[in-house]
C-alpha positions, -999 to +999 in steps of 0.1 A: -019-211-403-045-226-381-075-215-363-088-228-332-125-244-331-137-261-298-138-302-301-173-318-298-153-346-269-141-337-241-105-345-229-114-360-200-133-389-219-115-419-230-118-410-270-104-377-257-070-395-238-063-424-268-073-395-298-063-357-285-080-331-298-059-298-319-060-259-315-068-267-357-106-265-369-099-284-396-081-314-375-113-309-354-141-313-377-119-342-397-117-362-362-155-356-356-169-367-387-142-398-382-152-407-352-190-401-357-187-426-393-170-449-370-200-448-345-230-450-368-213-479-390-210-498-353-242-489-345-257-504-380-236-535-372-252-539-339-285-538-354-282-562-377-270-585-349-306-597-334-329-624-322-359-618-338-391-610-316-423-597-317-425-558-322-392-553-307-361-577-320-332-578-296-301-566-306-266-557-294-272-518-301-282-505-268-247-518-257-228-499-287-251-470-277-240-467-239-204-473-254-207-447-272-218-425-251-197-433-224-164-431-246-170-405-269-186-377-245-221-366-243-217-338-271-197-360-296-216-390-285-249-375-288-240-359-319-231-390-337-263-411-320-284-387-334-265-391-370-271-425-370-312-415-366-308-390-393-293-420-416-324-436-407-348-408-411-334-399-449-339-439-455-309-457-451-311-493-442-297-489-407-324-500-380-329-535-368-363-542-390-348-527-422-353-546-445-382-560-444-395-527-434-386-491-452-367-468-435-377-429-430-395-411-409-426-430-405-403-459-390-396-440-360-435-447-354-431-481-351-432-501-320-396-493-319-391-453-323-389-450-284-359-469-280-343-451-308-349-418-291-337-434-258-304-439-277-298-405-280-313-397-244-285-428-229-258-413-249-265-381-235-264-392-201-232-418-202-213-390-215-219-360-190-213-391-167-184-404-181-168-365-180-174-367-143-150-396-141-184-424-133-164-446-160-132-451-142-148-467-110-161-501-115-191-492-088-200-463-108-193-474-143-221-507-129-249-475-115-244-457-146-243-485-173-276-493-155-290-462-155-286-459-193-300-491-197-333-471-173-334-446-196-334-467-231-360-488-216-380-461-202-383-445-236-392-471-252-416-484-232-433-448-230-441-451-267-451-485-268-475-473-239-495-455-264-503-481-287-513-509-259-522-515-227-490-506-201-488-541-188-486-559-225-459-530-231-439-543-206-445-575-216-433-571-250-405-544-247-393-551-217-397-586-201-377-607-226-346-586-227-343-585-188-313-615-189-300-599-221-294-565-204-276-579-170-254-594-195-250-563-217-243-543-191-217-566-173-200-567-207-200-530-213-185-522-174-161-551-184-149-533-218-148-495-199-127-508-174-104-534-196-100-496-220-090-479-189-069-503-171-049-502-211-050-464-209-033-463-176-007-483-184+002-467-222+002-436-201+028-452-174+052-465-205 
């Protein structure tokens, strides 16, 4: 006997069209927390994967992150950014800094909380995307890899903001990963469309 439970990704996304959901809660909440352990243990990876800078080190996350987002869904991939920040929060050793520094709370003070809340705010926003078909079209999959880029950046330069002056925000958190993030976002539109391009033709065989 099973009983139906809605899935957290929608069909439409391209987790959704490799992995199919089931009219089964159980097959439902095991191929959530699956995907979601899969997501955050990517997302630790990336952050241990970094040039070293002052207050914020540069990493391959916010490409994982728009990945994420864009494969998983914005409910699934929201759901399993925001585990990765309660990892974090409960004092796992899963942010970029970690070690030296202690995970918990406090860390999401630092100069780099913002961008950590971006990541859920970018995975939001390449998954309604994504859902709307903005990942199958290699114009819109560049505008809305960019746009999740905007919105990592603008959160964490907002909170930066509040510790110095604007300009030496920018400066710090922004400036130095401008070469990085043309060539993280070329790479992610690259990988969505490669996924795709295999999707289509598994479907044709």
């Amino acid at each position: 006997m099973t009983t139906s439970a809605p899935s957290l990704s929608s069909p439409s996304t391209l987790v959704g069209l490799l992995w199919p959901s089931r009219d089964d809660a159980r097959f439902v909440a095991l191929r959530a927390l699956v995907l979601m352990v899969v997501g955050t243990a990517l997302l630790t990876i990336s952050a241990k994967v970094q040039v070293p800078l002052p207050y914020v080190p540069m990493t391959l996350q916010t490409l994982v992150v728009l990945m994420i987002g864009a494969s998983y869904g914005w409910r699934l991939g929201g759901a399993t950014v925001a585990l990765y920040l309660a990892e974090g929060a409960m004092g796992m050793p899963v942010f970029a800094n970690t070690p030296p520094l202690a995970a918990g709370i406090g860390y999401f003070m630092s100069p780099t909380g913002g961008f950590l809340f971006g990541f859920v705010a970018a995975a939001l926003v390449m998954g309604f995307m994504a859902e709307r078909g903005w990942d199958r079209s290699l114009l819109r999959v560049i505008v809305m890899m960019t746009i999740g880029h905007a919105v990592i950046f603008a959160f964490g330069l907002a909170q930066l903001s509040l510790v110095m002056p604007f300009a030496k925000a920018w400066t710090v958190g922004a400036a130095p990963f401008v070469a990085a993030t043309l060539v993280k976002t070329a790479l992610a539109v690259a990988l969505m469309q490669a996924a795709w391009s295999v999707t289509r033709r598994g479907s044709k065989a």
